[in-house]
N, C-alpha and C positions, 0 to 999 in steps of 0.2 A: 714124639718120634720123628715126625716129620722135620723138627727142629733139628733134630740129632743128625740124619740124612744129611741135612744143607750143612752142617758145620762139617761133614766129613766131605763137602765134594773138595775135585779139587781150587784152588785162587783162581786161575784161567776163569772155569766155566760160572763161579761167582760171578767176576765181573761181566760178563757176559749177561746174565741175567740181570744185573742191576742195571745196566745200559737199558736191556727190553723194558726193564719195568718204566724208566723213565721216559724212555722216546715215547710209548703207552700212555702216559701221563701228560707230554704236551701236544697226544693228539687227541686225547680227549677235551681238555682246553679249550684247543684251538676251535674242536665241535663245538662243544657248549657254550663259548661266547658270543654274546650278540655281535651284528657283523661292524666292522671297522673301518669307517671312512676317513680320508685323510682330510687332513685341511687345506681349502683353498684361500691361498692367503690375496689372490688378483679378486676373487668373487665374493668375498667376506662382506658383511653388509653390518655397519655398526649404528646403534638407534640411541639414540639419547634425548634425556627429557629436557637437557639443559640445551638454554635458548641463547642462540649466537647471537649479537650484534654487530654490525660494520659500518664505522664513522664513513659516512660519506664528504670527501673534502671538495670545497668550492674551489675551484680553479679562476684566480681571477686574472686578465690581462690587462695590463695597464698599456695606456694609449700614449704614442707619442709627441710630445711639444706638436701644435702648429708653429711650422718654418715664422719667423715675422717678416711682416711684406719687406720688399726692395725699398731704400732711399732713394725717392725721388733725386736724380742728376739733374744738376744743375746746368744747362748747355755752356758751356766755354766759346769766350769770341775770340773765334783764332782770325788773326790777319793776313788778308789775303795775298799780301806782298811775300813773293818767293823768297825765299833764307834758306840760303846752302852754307857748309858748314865751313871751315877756315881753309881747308884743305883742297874745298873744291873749288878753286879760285878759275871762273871765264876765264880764257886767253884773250876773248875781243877787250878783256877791259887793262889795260897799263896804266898801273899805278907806282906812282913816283911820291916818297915822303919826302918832299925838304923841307928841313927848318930852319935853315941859315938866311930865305926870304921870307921870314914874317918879322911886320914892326911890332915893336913894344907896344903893350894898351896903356891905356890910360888906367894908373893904381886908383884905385877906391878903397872904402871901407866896404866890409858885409864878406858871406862866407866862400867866395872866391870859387861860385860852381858855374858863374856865369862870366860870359866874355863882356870885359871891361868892367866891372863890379868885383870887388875885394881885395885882398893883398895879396898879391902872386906876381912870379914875372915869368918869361918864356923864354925858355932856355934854347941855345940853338942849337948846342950840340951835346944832349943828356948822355950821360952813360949808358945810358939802356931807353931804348927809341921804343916807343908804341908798336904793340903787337897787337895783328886784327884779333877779334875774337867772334865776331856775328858778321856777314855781310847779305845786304838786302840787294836782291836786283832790281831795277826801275822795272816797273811795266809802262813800257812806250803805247803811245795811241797809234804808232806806224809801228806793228811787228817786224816788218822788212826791212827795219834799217839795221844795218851791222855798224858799230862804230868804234873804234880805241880812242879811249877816252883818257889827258892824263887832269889831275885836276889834283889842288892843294887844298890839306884839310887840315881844321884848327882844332884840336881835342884838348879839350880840358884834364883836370886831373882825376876825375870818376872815369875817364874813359870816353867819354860822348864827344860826337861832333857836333859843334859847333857855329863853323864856317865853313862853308863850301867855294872854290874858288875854280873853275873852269880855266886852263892854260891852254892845253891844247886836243881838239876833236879832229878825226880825221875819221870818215867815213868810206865803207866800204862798195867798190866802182864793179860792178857785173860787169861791165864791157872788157875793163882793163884787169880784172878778179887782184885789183889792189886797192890798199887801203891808202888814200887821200888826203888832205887837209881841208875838212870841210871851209866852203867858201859863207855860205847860209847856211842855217838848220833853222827845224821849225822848233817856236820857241815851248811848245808842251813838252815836246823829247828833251829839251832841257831841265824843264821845271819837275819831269818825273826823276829826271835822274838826279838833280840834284833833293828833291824828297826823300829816294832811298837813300842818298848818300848819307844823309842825316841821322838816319836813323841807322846807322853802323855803329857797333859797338870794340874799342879796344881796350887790353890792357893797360893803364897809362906809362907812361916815359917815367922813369927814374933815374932821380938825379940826386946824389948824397945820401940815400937811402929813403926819398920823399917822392911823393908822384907829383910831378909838374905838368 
């Protein structure tokens, strides 16, 4: 009977009732379940029986080369004779090249690096005259003397002098502040200056394409 009732109500109030029955239904649920916590996934705590390992690695540094010492230098004998370079030619000193007053030497055999020794002859007027390349200044034992010096020199074909030949000195006069024709000189301030002269170096004279 009660069957027959509910099929005659109307569709509305059916639904209506089915709706009640079920909200009824998930609040009884909700009562009856045990209660429900979320998970925290920051505070989660996970245990395990299985055993980690972690290779520990050696760090090794390797050290570098000792530097090897310094080679002992060798001191160098530099000479004490002043040597300025082509360019910075003294004014006290005048220098005159002639070649048209030197005599012939005497020819010899042997390889013609020394005066009068081998086969060479001396040309008076080469195509191309001797260019200085080194010049040495005398060191005087009288610093104070000023003097223009002209003087003839004999170079071989390497270059080297030779001979040295003093023509004319003329020393410099403080009273008169001119330069003079020395009457005396003392004969050290010769002998230095005629040492450095020696040891000056030139390019040699060419003549036919040959150093003379």
């Amino acid at each position: 009977m009660i069957k027959n009732s509910y099929d005659n109500l109307p569709y509305d109030l059916k639904l209506r009732i089915n709706l009640g029955i079920i909200l009824l239904l998930f609040i009884l649920i909700f009562r009856l379940s045990p209660d429900f916590k979320p998970i925290d996934s920051q505070n989660q705590t996970f245990q395990s029986n299985e055993r980690i390992t972690i290779d520990l690695i050696d760090i090794t540094t390797q050290s570098a080369p000792l530097a090897s010492p310094p080679k002992p230098r060798v001191p160098v004998d530099v000479t004490q004779d002043p040597i300025i370079s082509e360019t910075e030619l003294d004014p006290l000193f005048e220098l005159e090249f002639v070649f048209e007053s030197l005599e012939l030497p005497e020819f010899g055999v042997g390889s013609g690096n020394k005066p009068g020794v081998g086969i060479g002859r001396i040309v008076r007027d080469p195509q191309r005259p001797p260019r200085v390349q080194r010049i040495v200044e005398p060191v005087s034992p009288d610093q104070s003397i000023r003097a223009e010096i002209t003087a003839l020199l004999t170079i071989n074909p390497s270059g080297r002098v030779v001979e040295v030949e003093f023509q004319n000195i003329r020393i410099y006069n403080e009273l008169t502040q001119r330069f003079e024709t020395a009457t005396a000189i003392d004969p050290a301030f010769l002998e230095a200056t005629e040492y450095a002269a020696l040891q000056w170096i030139f390019r040699p004279a060419t003549h036919q394409g040959n150093n003379v």
